[in-house]
DSSP file (Angstrom, degrees, kcal/mol; ACC not computed):
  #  RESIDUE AA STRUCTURE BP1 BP2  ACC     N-H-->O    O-->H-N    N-H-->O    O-->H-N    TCO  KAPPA ALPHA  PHI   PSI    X-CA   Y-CA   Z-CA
    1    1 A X    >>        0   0    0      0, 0.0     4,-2.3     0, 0.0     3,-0.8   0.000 360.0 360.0 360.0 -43.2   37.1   29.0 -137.7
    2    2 A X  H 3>  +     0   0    0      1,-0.3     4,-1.6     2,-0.2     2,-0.2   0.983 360.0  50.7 -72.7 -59.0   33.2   28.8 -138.1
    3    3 A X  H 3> S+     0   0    0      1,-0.3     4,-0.8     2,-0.2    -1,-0.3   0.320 110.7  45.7 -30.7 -13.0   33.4   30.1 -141.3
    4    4 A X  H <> S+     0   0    0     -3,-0.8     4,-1.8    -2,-0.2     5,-0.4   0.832 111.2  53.1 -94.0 -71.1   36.1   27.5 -142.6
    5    5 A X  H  X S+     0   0    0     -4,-2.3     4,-1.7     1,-0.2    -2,-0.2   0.878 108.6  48.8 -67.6 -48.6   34.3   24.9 -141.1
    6    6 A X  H >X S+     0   0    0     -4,-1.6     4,-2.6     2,-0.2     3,-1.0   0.913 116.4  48.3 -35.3 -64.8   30.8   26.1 -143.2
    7    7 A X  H >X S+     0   0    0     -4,-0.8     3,-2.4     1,-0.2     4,-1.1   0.946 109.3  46.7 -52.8 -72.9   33.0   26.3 -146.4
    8    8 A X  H 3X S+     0   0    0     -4,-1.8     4,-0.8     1,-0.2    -1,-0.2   0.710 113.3  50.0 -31.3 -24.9   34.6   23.0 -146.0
    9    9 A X  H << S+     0   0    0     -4,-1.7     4,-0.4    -3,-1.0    -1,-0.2   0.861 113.1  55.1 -78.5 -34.6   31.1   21.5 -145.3
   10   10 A X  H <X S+     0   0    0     -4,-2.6     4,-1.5    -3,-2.4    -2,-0.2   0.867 103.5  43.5   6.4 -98.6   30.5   23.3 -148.2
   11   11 A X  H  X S+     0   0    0     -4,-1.1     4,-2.0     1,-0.2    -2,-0.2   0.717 112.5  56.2 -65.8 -22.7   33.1   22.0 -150.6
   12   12 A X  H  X S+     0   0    0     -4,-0.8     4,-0.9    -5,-0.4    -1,-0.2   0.773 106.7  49.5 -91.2  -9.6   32.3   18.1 -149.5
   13   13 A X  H >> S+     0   0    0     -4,-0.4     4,-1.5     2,-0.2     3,-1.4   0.974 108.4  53.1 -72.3 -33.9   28.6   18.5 -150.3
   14   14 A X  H >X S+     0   0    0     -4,-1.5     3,-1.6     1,-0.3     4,-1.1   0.978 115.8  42.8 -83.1 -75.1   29.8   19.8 -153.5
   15   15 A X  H 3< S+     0   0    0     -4,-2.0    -1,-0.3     2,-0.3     7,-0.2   0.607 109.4  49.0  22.8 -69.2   31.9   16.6 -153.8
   16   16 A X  H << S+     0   0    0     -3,-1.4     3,-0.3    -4,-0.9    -1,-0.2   0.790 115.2  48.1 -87.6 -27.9   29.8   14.2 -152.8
   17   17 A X  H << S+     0   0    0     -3,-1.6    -2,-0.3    -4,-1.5     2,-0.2   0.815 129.0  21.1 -87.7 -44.1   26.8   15.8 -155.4
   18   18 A X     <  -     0   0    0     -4,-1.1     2,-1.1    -5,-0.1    -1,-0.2  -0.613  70.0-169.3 178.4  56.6   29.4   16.1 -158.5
   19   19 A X  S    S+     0   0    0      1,-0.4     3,-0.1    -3,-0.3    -4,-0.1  -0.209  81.8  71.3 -81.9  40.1   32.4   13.8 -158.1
   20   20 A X  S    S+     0   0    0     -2,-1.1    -1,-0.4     2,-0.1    -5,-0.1  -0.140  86.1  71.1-109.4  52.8   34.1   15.4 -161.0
   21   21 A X    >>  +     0   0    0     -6,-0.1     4,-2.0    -3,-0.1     3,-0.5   0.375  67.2 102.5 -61.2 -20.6   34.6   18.3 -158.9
   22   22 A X  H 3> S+     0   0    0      1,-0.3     4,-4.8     2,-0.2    -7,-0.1   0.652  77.9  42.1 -62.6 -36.7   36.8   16.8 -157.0
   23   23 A X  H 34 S+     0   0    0      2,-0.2    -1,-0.3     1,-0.1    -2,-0.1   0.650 116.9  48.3 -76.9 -15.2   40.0   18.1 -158.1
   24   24 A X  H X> S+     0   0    0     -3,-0.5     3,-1.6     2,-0.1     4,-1.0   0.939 111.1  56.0 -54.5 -67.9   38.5   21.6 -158.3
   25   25 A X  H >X S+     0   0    0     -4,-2.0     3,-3.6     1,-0.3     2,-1.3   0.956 108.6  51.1 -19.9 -83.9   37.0   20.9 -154.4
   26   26 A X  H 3< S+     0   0    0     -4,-4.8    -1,-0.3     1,-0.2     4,-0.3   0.252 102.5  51.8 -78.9  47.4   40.5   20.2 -153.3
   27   27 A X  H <4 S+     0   0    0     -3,-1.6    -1,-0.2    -2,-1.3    -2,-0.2   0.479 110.9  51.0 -96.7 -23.6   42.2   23.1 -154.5
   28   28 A X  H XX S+     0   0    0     -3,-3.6     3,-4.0    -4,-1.0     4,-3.2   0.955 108.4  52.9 -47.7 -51.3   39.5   25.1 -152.6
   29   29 A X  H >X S+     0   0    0     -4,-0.9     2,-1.9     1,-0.4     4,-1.3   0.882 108.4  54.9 -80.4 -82.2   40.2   23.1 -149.5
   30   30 A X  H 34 S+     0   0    0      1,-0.3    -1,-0.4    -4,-0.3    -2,-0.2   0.481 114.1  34.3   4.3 -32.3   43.6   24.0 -150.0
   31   31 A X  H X> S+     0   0    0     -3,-4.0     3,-4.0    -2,-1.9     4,-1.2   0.774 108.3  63.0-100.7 -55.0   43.2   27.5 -150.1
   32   32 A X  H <X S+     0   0    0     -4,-3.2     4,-2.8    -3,-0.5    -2,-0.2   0.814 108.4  48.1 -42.1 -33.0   40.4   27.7 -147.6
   33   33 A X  H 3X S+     0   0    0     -4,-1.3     4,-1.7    -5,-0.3    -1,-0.3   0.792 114.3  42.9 -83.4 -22.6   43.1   26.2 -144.9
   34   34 A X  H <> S+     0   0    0     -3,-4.0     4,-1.3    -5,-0.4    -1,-0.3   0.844 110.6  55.7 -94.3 -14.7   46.0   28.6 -145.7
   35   35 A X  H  X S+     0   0    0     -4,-1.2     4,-3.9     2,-0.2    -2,-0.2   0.904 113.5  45.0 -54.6 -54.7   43.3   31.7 -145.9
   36   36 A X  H  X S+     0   0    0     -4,-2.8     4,-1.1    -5,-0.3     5,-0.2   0.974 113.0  49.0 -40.9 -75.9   42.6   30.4 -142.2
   37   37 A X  H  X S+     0   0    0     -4,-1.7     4,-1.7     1,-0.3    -1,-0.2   0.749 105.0  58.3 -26.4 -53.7   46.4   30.1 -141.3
   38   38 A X  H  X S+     0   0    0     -4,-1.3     4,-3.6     2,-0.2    -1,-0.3   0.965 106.7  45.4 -48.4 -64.7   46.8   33.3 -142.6
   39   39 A X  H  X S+     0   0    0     -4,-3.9     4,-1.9     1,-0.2     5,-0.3   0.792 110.7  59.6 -37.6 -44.9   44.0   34.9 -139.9
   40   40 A X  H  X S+     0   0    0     -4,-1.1     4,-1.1     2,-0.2    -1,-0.2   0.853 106.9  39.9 -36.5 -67.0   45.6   32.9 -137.3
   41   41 A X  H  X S+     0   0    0     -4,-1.7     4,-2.6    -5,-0.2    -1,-0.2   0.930 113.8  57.5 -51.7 -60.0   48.6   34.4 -137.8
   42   42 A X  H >X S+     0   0    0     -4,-3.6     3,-1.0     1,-0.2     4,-0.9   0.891 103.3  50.5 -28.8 -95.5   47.0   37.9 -138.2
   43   43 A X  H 3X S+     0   0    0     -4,-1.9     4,-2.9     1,-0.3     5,-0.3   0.732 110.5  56.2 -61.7 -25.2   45.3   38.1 -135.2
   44   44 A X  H >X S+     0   0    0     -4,-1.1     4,-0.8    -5,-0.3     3,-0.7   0.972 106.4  53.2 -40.7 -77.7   48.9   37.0 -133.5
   45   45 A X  H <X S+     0   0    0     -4,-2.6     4,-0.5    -3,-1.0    -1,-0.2   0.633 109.9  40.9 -33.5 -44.5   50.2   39.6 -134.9
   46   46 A X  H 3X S+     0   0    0     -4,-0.9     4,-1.7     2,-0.2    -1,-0.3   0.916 111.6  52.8 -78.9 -44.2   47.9   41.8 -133.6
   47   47 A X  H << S+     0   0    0     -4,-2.9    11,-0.3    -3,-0.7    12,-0.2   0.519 109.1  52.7 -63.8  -7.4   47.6   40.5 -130.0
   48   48 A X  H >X>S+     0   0    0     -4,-0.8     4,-2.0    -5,-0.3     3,-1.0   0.664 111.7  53.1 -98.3 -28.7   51.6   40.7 -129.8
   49   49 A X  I >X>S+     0   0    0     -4,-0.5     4,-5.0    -5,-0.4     3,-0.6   0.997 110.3  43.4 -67.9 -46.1   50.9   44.5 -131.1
   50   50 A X  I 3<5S+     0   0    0     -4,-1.7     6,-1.4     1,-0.3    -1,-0.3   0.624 109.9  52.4 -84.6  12.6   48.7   45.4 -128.7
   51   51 A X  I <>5S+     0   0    0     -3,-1.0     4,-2.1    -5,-0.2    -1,-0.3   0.824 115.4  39.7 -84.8 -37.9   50.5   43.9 -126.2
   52   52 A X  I <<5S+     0   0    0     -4,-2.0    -2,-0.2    -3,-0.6    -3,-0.2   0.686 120.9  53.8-101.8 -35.6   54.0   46.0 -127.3
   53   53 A X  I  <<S-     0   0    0     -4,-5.0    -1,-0.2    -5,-0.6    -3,-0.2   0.890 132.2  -1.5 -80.3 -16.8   51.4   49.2 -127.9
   54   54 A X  T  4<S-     0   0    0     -5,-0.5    -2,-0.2    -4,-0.2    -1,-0.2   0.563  90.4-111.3-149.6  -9.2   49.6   49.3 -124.5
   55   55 A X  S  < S+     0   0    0     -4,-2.1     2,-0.3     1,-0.1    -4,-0.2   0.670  74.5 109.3  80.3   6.6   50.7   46.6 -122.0
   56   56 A X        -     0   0    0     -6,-1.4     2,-0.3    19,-0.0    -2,-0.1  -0.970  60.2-129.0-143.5 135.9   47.6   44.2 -121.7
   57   57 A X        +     0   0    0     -2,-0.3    -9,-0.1    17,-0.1    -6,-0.0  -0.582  23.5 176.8 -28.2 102.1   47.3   40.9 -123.0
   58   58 A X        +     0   0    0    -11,-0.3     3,-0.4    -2,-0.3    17,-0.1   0.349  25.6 139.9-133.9  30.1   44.4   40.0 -125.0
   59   59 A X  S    S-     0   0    0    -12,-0.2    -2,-0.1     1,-0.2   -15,-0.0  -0.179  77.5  -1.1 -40.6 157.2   44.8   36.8 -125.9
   60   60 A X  S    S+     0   0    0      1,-0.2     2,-0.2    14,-0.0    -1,-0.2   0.796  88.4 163.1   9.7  73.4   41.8   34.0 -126.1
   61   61 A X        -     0   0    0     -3,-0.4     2,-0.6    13,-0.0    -1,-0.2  -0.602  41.9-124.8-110.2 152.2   39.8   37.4 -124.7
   62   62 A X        -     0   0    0     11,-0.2    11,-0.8    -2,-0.2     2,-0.5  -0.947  28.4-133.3-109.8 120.6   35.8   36.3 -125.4
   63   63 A X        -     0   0    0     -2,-0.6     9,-0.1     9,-0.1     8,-0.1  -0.792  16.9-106.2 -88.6 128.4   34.5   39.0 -127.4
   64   64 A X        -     0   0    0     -2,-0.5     4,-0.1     7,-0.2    -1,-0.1   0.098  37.5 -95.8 -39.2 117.0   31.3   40.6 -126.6
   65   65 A X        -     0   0    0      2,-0.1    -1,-0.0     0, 0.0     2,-0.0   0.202  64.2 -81.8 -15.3 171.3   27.7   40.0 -128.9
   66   66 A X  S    S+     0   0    0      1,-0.1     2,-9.9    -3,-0.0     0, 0.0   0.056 116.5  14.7 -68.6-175.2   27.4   42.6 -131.2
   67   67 A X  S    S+     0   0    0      2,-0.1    -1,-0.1     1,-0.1    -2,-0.1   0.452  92.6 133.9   8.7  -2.1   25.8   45.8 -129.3
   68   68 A X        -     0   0    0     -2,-9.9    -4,-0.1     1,-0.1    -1,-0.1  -0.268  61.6-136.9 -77.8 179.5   26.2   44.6 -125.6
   69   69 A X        +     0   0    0      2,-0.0    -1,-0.1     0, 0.0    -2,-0.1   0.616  60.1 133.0 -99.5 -23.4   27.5   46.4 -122.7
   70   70 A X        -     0   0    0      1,-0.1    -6,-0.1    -7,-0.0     2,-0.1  -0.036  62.6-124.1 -47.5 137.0   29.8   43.1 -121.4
   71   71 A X        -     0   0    0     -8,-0.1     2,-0.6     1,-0.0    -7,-0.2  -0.240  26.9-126.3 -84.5 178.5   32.9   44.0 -120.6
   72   72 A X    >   -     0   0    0     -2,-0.1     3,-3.3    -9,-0.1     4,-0.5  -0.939  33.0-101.9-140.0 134.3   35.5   41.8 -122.9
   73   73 A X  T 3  S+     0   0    0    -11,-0.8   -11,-0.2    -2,-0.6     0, 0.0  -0.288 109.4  26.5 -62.0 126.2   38.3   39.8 -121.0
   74   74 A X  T 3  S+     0   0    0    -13,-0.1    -1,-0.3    -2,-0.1   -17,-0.1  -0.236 105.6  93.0 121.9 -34.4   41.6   40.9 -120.8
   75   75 A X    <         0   0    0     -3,-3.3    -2,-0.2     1,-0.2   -17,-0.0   0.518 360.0 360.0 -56.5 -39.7   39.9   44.8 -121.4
   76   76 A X              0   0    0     -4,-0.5    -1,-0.2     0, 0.0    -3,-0.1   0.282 360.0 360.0 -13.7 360.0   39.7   45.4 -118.1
C-alpha cells in the first residue's frame, strides 16, 4: 500500500510537470492499482494457506521491524 501510494504520488507529479503525459500517467495508474489488487489477493491466498497448513490465523498480524525479537501477532 505505501508503495502504491509513493507511485501514484509519483505519476501525478509527473502529470502535473508534463500534461502530455497524461495518457501515458493513466495507464500507469491503471496498472499500479491491479498490481496492488493482485498482492491483496496474494497475501489472501496465503493467509487462507496457512491457515489450511497449520491451524492459526494470521490475518491483519503486525509484522515485526526488520531484526527485532517482537513476537508477531497471531504467531503465538
Amino acid at each position: 500500500d505505501e508503495r502504491h501510494d509513493a507511485i501514484f504520488r509519483s505519476i501525478e507529479q509527473q502529470m502535473r510537470d508534463d500534461p502530455s503525459s497524461i495518457s501515458a500517467s493513466l495507464q500507469l495508474l491503471l496498472v499500479i492499482r491491479n498490481v496492488e489488487r493482485i498482492a491483496d489477493l496474494a497475501t489472501n491466498i496465503a493467509e487462507d494457506a496457512v491457515y489450511l497448513a497449520e491451524g492459526r490465523t494470521i490475518k491483519h498480524s503486525v509484522v515485526p521491524a526488520a531484526g527485532s525479537d517482537a513476537p508477531v501477532k497471531g504467531r503465538e
